[in-house]
HTML snippet that shows the backbone in 3Dmol.js (N, CA, C, O; Angstrom):
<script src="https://3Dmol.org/build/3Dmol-min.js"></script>
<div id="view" style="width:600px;height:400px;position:relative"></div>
<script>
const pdb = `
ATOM      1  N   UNK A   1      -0.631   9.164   8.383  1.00  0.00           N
ATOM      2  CA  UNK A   1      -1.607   8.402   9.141  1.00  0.00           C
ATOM      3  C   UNK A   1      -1.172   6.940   9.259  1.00  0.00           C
ATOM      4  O   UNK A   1      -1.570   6.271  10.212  1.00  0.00           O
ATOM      5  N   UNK A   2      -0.465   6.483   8.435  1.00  0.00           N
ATOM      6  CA  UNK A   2       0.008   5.267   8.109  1.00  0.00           C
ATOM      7  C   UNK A   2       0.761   4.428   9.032  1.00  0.00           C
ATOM      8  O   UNK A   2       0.580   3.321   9.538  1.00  0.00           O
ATOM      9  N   UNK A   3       1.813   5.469   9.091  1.00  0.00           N
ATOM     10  CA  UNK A   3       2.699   5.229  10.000  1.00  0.00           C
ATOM     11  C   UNK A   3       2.557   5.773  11.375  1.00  0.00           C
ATOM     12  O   UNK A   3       3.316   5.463  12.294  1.00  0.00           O
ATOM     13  N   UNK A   4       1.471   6.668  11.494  1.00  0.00           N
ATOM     14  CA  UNK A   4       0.954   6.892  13.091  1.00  0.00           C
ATOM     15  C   UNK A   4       0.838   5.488  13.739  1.00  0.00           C
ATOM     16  O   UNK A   4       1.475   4.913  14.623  1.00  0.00           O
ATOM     17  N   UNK A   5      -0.402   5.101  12.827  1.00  0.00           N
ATOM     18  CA  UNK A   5      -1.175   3.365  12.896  1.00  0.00           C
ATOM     19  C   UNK A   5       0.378   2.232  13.195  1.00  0.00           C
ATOM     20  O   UNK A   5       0.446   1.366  14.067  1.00  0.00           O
ATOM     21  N   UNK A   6       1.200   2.503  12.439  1.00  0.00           N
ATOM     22  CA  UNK A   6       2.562   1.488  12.909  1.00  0.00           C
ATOM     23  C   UNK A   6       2.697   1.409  14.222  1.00  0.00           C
ATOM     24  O   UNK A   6       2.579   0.481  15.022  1.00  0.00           O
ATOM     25  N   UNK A   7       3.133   3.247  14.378  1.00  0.00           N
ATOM     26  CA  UNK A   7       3.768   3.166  15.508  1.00  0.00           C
ATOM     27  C   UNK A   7       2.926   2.978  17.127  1.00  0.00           C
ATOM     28  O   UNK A   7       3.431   2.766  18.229  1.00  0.00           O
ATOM     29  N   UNK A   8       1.528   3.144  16.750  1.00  0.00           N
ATOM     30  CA  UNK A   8       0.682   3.019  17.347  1.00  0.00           C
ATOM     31  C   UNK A   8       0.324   1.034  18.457  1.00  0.00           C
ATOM     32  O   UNK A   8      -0.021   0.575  19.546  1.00  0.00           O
ATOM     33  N   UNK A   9       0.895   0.538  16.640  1.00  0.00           N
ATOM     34  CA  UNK A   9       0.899  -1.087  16.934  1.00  0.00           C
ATOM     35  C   UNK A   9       1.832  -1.435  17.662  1.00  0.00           C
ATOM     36  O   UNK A   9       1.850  -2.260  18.575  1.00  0.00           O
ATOM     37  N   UNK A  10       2.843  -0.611  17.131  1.00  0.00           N
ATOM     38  CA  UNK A  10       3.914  -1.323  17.799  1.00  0.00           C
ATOM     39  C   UNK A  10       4.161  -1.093  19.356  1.00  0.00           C
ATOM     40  O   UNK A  10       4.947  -1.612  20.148  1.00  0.00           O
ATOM     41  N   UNK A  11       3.090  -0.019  19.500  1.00  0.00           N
ATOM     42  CA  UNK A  11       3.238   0.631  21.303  1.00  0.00           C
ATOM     43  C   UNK A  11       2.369  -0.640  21.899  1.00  0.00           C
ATOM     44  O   UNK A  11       2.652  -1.246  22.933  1.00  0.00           O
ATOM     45  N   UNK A  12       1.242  -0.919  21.022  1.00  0.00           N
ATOM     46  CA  UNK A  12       0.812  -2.183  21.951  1.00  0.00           C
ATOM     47  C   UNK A  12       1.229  -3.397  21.678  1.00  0.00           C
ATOM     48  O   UNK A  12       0.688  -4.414  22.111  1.00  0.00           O
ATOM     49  N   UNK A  13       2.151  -3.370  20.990  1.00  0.00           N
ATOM     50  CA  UNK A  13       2.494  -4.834  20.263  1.00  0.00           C
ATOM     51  C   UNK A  13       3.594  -5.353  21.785  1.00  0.00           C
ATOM     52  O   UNK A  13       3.970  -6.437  22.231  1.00  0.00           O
ATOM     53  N   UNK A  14       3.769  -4.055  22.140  1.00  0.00           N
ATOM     54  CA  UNK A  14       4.982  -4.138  23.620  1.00  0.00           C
ATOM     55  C   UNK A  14       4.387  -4.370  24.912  1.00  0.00           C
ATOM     56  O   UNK A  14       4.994  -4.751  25.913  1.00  0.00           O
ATOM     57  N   UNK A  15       2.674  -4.016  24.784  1.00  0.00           N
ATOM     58  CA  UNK A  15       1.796  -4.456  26.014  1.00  0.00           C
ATOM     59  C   UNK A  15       1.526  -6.074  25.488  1.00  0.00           C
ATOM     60  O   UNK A  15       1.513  -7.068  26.214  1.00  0.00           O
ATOM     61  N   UNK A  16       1.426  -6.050  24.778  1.00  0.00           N
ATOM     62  CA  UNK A  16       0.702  -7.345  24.228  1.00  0.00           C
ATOM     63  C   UNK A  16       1.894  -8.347  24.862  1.00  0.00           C
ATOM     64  O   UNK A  16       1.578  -8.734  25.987  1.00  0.00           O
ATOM     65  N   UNK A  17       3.163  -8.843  24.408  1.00  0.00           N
ATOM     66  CA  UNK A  17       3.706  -9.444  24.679  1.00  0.00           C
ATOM     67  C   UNK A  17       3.939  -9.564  26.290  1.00  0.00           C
ATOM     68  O   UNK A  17       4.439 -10.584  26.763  1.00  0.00           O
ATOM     69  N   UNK A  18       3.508  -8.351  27.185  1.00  0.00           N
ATOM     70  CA  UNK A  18       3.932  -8.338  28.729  1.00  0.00           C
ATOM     71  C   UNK A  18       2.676  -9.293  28.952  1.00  0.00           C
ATOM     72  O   UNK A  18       2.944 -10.329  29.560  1.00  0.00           O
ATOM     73  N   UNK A  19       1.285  -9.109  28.544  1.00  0.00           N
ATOM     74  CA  UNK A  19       0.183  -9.641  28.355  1.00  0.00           C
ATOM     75  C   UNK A  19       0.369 -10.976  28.190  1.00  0.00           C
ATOM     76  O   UNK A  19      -0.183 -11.752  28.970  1.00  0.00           O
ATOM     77  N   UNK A  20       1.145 -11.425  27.188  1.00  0.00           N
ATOM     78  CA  UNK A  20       0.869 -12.536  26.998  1.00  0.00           C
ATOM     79  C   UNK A  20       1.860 -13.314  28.075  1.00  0.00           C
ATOM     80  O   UNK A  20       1.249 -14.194  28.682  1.00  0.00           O
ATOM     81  N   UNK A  21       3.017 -13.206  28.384  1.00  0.00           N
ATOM     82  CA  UNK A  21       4.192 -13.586  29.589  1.00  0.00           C
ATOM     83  C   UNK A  21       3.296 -13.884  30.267  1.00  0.00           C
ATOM     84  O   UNK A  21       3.303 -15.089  30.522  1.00  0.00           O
ATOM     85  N   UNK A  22       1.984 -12.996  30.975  1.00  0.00           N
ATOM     86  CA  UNK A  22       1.493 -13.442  32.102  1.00  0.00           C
ATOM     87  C   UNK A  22       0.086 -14.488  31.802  1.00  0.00           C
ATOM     88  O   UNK A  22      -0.514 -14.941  32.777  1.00  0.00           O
ATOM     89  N   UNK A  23      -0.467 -14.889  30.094  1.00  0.00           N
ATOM     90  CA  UNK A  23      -1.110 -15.776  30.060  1.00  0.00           C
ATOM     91  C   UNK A  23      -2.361 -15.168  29.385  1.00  0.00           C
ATOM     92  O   UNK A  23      -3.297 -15.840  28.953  1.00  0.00           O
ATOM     93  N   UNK A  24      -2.267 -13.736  29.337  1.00  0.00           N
ATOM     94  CA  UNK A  24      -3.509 -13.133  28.445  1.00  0.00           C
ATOM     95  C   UNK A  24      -3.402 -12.767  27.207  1.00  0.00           C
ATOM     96  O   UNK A  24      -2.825 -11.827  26.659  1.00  0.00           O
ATOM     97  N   UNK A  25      -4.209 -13.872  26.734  1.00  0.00           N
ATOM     98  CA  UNK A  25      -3.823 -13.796  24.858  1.00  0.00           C
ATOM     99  C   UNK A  25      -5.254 -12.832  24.241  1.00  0.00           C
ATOM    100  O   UNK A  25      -5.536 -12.623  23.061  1.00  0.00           O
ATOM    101  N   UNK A  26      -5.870 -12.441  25.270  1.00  0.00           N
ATOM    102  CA  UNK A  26      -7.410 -11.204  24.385  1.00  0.00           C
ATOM    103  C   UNK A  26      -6.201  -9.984  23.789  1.00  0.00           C
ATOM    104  O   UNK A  26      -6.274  -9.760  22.581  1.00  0.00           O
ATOM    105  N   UNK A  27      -5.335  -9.366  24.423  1.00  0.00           N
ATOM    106  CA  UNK A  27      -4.232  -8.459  24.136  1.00  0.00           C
ATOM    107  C   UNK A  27      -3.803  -8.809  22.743  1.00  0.00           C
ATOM    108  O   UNK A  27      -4.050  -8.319  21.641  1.00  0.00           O
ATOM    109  N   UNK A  28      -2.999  -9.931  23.203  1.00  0.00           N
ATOM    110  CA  UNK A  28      -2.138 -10.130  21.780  1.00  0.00           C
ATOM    111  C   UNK A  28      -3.414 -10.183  20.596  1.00  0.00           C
ATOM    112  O   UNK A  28      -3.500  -9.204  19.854  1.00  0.00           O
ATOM    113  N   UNK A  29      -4.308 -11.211  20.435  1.00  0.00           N
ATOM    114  CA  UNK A  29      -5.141 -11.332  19.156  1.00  0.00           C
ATOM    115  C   UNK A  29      -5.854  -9.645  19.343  1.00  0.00           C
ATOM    116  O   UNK A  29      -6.852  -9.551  18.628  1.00  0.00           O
ATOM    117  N   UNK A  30      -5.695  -8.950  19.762  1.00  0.00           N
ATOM    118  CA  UNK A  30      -6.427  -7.369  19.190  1.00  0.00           C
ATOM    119  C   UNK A  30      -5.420  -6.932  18.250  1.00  0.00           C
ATOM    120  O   UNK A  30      -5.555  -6.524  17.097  1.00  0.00           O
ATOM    121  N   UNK A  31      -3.892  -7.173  19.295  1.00  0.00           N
ATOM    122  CA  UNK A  31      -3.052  -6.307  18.461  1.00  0.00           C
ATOM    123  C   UNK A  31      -2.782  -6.996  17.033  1.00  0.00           C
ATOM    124  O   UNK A  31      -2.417  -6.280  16.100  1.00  0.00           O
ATOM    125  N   UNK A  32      -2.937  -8.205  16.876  1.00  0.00           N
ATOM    126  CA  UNK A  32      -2.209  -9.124  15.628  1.00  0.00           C
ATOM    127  C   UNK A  32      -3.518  -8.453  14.636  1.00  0.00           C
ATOM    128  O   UNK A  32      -3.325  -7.880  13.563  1.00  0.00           O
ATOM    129  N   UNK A  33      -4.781  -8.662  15.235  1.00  0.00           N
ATOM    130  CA  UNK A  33      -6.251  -7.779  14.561  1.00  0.00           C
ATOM    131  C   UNK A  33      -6.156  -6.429  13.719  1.00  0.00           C
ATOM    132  O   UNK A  33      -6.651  -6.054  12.657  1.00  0.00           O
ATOM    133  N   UNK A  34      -5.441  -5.958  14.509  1.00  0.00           N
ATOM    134  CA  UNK A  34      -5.067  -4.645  14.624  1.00  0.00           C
ATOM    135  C   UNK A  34      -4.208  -4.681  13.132  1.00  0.00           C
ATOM    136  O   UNK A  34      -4.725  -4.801  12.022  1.00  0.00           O
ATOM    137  N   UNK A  35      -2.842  -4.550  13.416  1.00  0.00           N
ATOM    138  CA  UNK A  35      -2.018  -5.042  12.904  1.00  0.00           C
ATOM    139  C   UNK A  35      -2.487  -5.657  11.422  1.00  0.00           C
ATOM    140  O   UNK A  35      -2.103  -5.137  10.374  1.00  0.00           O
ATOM    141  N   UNK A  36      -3.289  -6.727  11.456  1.00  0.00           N
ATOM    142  CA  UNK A  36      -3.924  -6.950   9.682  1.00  0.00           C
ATOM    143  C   UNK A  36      -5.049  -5.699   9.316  1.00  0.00           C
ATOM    144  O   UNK A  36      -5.263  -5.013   8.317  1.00  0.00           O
ATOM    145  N   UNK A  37      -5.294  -5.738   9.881  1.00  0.00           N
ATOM    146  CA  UNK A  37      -6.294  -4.647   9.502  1.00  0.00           C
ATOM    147  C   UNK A  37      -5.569  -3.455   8.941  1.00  0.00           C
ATOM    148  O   UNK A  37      -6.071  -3.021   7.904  1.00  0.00           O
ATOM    149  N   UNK A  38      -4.645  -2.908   9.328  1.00  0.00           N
ATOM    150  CA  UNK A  38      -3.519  -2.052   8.473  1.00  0.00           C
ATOM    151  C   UNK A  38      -3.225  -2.606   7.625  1.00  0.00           C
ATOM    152  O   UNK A  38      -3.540  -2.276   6.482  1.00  0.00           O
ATOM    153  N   UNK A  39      -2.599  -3.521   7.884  1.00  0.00           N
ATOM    154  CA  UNK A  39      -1.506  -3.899   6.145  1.00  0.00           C
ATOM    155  C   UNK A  39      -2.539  -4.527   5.372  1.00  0.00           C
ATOM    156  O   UNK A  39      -2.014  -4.978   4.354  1.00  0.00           O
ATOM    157  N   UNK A  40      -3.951  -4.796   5.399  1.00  0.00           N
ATOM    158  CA  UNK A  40      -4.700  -5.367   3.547  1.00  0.00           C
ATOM    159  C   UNK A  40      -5.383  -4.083   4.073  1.00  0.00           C
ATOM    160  O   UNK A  40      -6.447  -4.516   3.632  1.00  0.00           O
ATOM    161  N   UNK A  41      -5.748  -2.868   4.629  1.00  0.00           N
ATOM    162  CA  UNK A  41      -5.982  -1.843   3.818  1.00  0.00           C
ATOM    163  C   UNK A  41      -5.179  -0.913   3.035  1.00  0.00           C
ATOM    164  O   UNK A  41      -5.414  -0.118   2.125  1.00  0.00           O
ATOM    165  N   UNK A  42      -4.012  -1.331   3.785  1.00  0.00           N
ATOM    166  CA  UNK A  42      -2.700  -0.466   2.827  1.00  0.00           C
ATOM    167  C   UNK A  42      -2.457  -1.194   1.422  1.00  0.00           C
ATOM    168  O   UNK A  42      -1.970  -0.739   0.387  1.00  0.00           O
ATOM    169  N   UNK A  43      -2.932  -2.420   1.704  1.00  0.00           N
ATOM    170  CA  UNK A  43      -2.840  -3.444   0.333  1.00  0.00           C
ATOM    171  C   UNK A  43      -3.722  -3.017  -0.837  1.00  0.00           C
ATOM    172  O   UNK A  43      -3.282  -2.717  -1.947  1.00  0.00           O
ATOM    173  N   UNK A  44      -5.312  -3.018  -0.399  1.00  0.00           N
ATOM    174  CA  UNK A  44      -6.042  -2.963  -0.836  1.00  0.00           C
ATOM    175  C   UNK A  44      -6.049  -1.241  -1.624  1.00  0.00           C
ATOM    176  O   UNK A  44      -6.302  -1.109  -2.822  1.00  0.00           O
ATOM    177  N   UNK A  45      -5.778  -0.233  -0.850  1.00  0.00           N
ATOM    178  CA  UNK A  45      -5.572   0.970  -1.416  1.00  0.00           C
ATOM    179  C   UNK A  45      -4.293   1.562  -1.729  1.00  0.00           C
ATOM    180  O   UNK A  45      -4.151   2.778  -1.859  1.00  0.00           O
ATOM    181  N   UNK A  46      -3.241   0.615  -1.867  1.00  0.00           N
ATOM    182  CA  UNK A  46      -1.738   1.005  -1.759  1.00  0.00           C
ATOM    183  C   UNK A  46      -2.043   2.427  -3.051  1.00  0.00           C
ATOM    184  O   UNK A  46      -2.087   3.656  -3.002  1.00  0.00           O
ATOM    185  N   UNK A  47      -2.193   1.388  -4.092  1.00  0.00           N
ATOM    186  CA  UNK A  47      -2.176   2.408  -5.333  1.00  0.00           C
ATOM    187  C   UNK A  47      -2.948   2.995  -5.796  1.00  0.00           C
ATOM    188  O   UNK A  47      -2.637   3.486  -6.881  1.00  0.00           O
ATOM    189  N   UNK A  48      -4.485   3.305  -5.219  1.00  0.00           N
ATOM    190  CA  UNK A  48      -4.731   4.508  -5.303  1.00  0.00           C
ATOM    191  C   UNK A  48      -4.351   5.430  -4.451  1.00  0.00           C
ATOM    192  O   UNK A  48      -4.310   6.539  -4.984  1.00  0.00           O
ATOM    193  N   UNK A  49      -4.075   5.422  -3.411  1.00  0.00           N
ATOM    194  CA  UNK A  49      -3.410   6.957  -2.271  1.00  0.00           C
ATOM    195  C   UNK A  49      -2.164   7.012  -3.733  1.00  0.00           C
ATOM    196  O   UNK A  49      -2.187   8.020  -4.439  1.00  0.00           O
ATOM    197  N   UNK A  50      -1.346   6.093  -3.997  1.00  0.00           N
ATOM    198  CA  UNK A  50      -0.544   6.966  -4.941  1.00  0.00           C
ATOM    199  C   UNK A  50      -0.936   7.477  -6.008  1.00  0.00           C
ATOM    200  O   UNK A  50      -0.741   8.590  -6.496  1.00  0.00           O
ATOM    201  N   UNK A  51      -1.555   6.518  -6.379  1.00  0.00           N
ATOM    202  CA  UNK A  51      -1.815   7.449  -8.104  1.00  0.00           C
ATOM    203  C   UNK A  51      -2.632   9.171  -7.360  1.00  0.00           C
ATOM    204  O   UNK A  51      -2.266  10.134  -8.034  1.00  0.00           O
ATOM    205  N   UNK A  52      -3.396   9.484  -6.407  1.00  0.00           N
ATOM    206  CA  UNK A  52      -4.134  10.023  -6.330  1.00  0.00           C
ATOM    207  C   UNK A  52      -2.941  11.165  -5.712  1.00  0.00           C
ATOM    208  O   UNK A  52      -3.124  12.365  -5.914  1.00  0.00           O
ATOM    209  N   UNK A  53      -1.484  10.587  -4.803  1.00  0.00           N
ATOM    210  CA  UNK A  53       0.005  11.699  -4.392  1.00  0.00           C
ATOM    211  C   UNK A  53       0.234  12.304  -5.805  1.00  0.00           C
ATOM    212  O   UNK A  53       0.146  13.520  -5.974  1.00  0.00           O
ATOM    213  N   UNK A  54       0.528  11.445  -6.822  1.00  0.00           N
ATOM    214  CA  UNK A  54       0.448  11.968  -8.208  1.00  0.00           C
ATOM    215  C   UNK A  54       0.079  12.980  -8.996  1.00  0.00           C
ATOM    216  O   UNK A  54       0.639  13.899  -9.592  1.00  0.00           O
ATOM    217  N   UNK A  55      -1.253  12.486  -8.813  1.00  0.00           N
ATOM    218  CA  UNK A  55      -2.299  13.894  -9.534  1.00  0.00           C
ATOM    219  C   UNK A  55      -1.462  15.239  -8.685  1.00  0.00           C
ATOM    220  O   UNK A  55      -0.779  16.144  -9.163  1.00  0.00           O
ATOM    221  N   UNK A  56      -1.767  14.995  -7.505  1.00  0.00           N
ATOM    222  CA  UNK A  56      -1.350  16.047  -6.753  1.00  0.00           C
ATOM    223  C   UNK A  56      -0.331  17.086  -7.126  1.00  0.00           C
ATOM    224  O   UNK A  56      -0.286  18.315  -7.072  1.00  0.00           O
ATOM    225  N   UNK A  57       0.600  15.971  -7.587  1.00  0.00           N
ATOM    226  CA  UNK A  57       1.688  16.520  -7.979  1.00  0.00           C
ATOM    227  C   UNK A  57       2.350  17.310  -9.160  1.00  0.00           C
ATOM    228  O   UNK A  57       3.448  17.762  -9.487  1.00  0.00           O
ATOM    229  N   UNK A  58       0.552  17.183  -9.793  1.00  0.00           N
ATOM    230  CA  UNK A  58       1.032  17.635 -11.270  1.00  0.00           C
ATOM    231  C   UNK A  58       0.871  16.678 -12.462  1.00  0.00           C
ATOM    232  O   UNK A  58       0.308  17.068 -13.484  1.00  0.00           O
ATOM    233  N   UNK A  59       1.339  15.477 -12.350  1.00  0.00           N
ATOM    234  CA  UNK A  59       0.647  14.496 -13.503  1.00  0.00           C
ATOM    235  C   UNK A  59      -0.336  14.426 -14.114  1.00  0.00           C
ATOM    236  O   UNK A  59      -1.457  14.822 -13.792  1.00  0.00           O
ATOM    237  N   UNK A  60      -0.040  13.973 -14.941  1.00  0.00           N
ATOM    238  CA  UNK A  60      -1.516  13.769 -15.527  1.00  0.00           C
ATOM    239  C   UNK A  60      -1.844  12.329 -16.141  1.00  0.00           C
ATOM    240  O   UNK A  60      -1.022  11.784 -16.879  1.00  0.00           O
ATOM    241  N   UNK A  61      -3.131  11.692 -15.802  1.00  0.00           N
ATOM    242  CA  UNK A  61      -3.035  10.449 -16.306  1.00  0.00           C
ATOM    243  C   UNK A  61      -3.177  10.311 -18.112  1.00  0.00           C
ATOM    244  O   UNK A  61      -4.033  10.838 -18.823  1.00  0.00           O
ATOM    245  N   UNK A  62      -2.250   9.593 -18.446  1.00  0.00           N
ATOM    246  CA  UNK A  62      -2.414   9.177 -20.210  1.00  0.00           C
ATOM    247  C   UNK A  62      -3.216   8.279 -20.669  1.00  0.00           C
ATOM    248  O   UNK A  62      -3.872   8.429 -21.700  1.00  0.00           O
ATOM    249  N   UNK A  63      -3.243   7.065 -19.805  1.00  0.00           N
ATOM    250  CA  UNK A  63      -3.610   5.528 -20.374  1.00  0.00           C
ATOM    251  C   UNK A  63      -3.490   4.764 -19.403  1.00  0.00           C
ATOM    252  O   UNK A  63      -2.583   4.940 -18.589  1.00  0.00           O
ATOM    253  N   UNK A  64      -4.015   4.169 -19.334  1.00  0.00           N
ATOM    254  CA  UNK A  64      -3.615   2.650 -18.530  1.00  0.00           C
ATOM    255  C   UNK A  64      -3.512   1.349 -19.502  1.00  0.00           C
ATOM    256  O   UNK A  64      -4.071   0.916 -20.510  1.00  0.00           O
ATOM    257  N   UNK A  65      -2.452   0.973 -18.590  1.00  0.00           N
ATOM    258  CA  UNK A  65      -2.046  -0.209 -19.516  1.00  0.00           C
ATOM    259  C   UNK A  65      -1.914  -1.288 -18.241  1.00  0.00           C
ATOM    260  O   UNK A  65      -1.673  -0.938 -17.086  1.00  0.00           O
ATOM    261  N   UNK A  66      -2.140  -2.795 -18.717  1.00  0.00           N
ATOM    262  CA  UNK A  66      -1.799  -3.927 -17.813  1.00  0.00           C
ATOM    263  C   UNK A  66      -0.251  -4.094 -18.316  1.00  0.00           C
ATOM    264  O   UNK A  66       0.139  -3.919 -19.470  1.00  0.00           O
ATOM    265  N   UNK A  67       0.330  -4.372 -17.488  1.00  0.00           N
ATOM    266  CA  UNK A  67       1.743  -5.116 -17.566  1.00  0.00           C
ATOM    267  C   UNK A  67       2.370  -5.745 -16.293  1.00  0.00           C
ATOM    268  O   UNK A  67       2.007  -5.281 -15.212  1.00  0.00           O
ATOM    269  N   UNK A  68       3.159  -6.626 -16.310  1.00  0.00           N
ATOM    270  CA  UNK A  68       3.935  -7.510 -15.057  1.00  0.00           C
ATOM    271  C   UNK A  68       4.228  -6.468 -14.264  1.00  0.00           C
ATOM    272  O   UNK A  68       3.808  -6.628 -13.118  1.00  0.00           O
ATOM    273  N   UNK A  69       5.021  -5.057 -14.530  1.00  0.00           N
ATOM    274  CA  UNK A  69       5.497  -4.223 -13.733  1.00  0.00           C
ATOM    275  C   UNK A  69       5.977  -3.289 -14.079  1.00  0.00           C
ATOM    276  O   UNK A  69       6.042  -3.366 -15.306  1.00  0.00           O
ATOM    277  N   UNK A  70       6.637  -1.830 -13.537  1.00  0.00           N
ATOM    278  CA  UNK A  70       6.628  -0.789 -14.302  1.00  0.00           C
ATOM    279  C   UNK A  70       7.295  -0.403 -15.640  1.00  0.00           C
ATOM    280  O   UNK A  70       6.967   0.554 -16.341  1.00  0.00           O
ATOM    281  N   UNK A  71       8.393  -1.392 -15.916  1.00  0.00           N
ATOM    282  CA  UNK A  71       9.141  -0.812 -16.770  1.00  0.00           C
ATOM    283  C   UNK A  71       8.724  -1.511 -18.357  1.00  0.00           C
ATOM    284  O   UNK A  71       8.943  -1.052 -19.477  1.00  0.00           O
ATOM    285  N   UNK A  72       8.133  -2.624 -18.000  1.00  0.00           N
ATOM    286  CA  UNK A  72       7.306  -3.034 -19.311  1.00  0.00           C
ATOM    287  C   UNK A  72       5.688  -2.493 -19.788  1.00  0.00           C
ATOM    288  O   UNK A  72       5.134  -2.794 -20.845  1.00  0.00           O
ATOM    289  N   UNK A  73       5.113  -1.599 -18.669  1.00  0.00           N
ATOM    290  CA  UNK A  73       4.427  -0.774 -18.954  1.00  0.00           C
ATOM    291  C   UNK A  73       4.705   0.530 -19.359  1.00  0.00           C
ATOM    292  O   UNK A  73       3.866   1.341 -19.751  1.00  0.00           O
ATOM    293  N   UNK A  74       5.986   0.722 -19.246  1.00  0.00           N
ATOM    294  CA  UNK A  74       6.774   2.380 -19.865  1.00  0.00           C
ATOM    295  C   UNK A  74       7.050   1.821 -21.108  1.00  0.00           C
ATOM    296  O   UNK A  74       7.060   2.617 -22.047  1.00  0.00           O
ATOM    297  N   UNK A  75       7.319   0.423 -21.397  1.00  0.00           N
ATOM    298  CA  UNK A  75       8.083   0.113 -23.311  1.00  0.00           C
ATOM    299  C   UNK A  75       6.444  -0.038 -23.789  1.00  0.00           C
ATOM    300  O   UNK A  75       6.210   0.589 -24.822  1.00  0.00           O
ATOM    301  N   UNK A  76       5.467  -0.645 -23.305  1.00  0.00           N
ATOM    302  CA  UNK A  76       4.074  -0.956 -24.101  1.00  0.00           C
ATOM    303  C   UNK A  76       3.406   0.227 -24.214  1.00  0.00           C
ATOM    304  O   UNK A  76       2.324   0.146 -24.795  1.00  0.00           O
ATOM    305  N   UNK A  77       3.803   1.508 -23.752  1.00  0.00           N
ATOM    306  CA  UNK A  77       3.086   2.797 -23.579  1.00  0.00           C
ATOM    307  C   UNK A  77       4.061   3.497 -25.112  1.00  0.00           C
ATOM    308  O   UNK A  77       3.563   4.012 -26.112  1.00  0.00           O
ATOM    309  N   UNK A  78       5.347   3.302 -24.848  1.00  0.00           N
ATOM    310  CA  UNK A  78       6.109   4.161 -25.731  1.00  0.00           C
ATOM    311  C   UNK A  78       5.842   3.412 -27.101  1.00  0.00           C
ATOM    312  O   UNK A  78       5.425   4.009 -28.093  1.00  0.00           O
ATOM    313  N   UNK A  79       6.143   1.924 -27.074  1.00  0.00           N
ATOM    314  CA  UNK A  79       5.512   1.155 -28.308  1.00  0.00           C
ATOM    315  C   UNK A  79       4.106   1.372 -29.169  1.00  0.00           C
ATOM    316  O   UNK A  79       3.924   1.179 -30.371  1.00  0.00           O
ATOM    317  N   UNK A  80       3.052   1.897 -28.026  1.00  0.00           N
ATOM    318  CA  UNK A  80       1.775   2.313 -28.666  1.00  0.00           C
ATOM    319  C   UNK A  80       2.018   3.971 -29.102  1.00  0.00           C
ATOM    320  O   UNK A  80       1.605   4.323 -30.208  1.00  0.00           O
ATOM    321  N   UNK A  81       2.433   4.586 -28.555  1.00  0.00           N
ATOM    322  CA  UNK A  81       2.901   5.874 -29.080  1.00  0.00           C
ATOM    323  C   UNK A  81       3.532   6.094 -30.709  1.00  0.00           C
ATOM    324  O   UNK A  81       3.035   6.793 -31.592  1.00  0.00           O
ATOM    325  N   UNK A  82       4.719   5.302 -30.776  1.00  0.00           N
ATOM    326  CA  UNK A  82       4.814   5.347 -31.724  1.00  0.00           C
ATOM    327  C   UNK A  82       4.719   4.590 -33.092  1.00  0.00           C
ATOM    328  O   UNK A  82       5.402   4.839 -34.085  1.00  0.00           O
ATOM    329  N   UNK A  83       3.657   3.523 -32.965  1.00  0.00           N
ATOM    330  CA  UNK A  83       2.893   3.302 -33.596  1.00  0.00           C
ATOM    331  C   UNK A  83       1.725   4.175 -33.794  1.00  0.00           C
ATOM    332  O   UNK A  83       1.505   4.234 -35.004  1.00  0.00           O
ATOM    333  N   UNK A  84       1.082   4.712 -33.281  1.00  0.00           N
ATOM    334  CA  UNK A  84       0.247   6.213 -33.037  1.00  0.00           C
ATOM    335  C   UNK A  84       0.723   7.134 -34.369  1.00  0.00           C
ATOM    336  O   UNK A  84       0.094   7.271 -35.418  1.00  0.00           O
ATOM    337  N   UNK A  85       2.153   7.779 -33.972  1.00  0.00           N
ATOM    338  CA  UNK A  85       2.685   8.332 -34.972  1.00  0.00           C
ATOM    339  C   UNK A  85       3.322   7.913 -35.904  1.00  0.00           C
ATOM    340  O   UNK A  85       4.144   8.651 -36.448  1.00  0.00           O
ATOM    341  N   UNK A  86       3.122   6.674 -36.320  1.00  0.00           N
ATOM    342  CA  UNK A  86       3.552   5.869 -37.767  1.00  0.00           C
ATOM    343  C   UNK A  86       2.149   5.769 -38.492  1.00  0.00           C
ATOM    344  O   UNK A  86       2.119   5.271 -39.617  1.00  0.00           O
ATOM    345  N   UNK A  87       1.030   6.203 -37.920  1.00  0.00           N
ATOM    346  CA  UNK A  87      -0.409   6.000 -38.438  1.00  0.00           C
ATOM    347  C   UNK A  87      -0.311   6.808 -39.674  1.00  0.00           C
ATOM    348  O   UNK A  87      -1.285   6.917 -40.419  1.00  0.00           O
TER     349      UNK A  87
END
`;
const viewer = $3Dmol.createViewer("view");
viewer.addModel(pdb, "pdb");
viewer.setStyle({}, {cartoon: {color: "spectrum"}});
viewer.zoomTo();
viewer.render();
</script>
């Protein structure tokens, strides 16, 4: 659906600019409208559609943890683990 919506923009993103050559900017500000309106809902739900491809896939959630980014949330996950089993 995501990328329908791209390619969708980008079909008017090609009227828009003929639009604007001749002085009509209502075109262009729909499509630029347009256009945000995709990318902060893809923002806003990036990571749940994934975590939720995930499940799908078989995962299973363990924990959540905060961290800067993934790979210091894989050492603070394995670090609590085995402290877990040093209990």
């Amino acid at each position: 659906m995501f990328l329908f919506l791209q390619f969708l923009i980008v079909g008017f993103d090609e009227m828009a600019t003929a639009a604007l050559e001749v002085g009509e900017f209502g075109m262009s500000f729909f499509v630029l409208a347009c256009y945000m309106t995709v990318l902060v809902t893809a923002g806003i739900n990036g990571n749940k559609w994934w975590a939720a491809a995930l499940l799908k896939r078989g995962f299973t959630r363990e924990d959540t943890i905060q961290a800067s980014n993934k790979d210091a949330a894989l050492a603070l996950y394995v670090n609590e683990l085995e402290n877990r089993s040093d209990s």
